[in-house]
C-alpha positions as CSV (number, residue, x, y, z in Angstrom):
1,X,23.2,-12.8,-5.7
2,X,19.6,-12.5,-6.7
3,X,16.8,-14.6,-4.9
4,X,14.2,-15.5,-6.5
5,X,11.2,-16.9,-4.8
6,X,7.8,-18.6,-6.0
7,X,4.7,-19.5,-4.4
8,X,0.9,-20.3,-5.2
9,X,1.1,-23.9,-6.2
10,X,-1.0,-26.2,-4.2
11,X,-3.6,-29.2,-5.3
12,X,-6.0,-28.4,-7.5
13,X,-8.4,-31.1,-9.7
14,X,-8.9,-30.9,-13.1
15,X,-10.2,-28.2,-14.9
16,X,-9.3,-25.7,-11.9
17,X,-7.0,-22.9,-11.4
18,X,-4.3,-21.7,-9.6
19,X,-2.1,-18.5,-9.6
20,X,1.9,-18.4,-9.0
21,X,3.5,-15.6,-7.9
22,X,7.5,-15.1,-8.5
23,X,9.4,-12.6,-6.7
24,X,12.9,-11.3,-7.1
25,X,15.5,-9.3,-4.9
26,X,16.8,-7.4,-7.4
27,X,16.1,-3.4,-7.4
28,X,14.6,-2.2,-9.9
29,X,12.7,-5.5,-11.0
30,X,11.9,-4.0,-14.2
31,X,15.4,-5.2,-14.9
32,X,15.1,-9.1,-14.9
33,X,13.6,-11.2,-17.4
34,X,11.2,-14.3,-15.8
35,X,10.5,-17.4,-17.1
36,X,8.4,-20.1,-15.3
37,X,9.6,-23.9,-15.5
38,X,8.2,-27.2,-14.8
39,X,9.3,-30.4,-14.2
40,X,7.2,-33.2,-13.6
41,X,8.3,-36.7,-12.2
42,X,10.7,-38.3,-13.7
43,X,10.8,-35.7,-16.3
44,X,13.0,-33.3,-17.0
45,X,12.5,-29.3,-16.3
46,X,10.8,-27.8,-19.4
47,X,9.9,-24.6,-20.3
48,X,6.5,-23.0,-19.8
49,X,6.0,-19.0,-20.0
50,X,9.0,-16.2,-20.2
51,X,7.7,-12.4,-20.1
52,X,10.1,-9.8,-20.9
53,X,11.1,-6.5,-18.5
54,X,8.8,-4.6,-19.7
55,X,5.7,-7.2,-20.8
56,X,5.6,-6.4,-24.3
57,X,6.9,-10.1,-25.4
58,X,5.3,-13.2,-23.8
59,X,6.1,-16.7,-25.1
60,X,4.8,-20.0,-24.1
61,X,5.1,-23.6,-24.6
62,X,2.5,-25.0,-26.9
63,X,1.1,-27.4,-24.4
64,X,0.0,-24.2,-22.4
65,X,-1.3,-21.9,-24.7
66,X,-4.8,-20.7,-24.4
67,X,-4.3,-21.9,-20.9
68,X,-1.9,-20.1,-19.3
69,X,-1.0,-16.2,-18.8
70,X,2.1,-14.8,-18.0
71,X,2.3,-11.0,-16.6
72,X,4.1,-8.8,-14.2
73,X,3.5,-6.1,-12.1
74,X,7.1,-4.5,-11.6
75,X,5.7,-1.8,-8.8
76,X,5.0,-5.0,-6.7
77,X,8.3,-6.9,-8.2
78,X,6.0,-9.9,-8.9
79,X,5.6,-12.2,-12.1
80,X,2.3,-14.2,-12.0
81,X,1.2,-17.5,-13.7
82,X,-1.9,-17.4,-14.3
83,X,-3.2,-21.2,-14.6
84,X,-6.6,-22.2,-16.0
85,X,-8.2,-25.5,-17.2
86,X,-5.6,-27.3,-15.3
87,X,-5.0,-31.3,-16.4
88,X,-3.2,-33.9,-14.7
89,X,-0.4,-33.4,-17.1
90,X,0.3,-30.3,-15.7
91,X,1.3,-31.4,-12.1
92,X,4.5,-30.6,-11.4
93,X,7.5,-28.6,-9.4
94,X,7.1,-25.0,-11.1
95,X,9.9,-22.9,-11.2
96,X,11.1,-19.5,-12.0
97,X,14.0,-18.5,-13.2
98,X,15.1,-14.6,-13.3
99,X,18.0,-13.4,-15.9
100,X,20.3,-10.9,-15.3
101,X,22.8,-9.7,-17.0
102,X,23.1,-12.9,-18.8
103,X,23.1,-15.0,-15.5
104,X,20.7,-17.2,-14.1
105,X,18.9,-17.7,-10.9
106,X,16.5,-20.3,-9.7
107,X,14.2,-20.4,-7.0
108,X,13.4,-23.2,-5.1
109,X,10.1,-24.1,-6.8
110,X,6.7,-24.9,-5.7
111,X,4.0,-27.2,-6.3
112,X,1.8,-27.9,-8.1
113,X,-0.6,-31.1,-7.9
114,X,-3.7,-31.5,-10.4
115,X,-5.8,-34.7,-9.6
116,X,-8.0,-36.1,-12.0
């Protein structure tokens, strides 16, 4: 069982930025793919950023391009979400999600709250 923990979110207002952090129990972490999810009120979870084991392929959803920036430090086992130029549209319960060996696991999520 892999546990998988984020953190970083908080409120922010608009325009501002925050930076998530994901972290994974699995040895080596170079081994797990990471993707970040969102879901917003009412909403259901959508993609946002996935970053590949070794962080030569990045892919993001458009609403978040320009804006956000996916990387990984696998000495420190970490994924980061970088988040600028934050909107209202963005608040939400972000989520990462770590793949291995073709199975999923979730973390718990944290939040994130951009007022207007």
């Amino acid at each position: 069982q892999v546990q998988v923990v984020e953190s970083g979110g908080g409120l922010v207002q608009a325009g501002g930025s925050l930076r998530l952090s994901c972290t994974a129990s699995e040895r080596p972490f170079s081994l797990i793919n990471i993707g970040w999810y969102r879901q917003a009120p009412g909403k259901e979870r959508q993609f946002v950023a996935a970053i590949s084991r070794n962080s030569d392929s990045t892919s993001y959803v458009e609403s978040v391009k320009g804006r956000f920036t996916i990387s990984r430090d696998n000495a420190k086992n970490t994924v980061y979400l970088q988040m600028n130029s934050l909107k209202p549209e963005d608040t939400a319960i972000y989520y990462c999600k770590a793949t291995l060996r073709a199975r999923d696991y979730w973390g718990k999520g944290t939040l994130v709250t951009v007022s207007s």
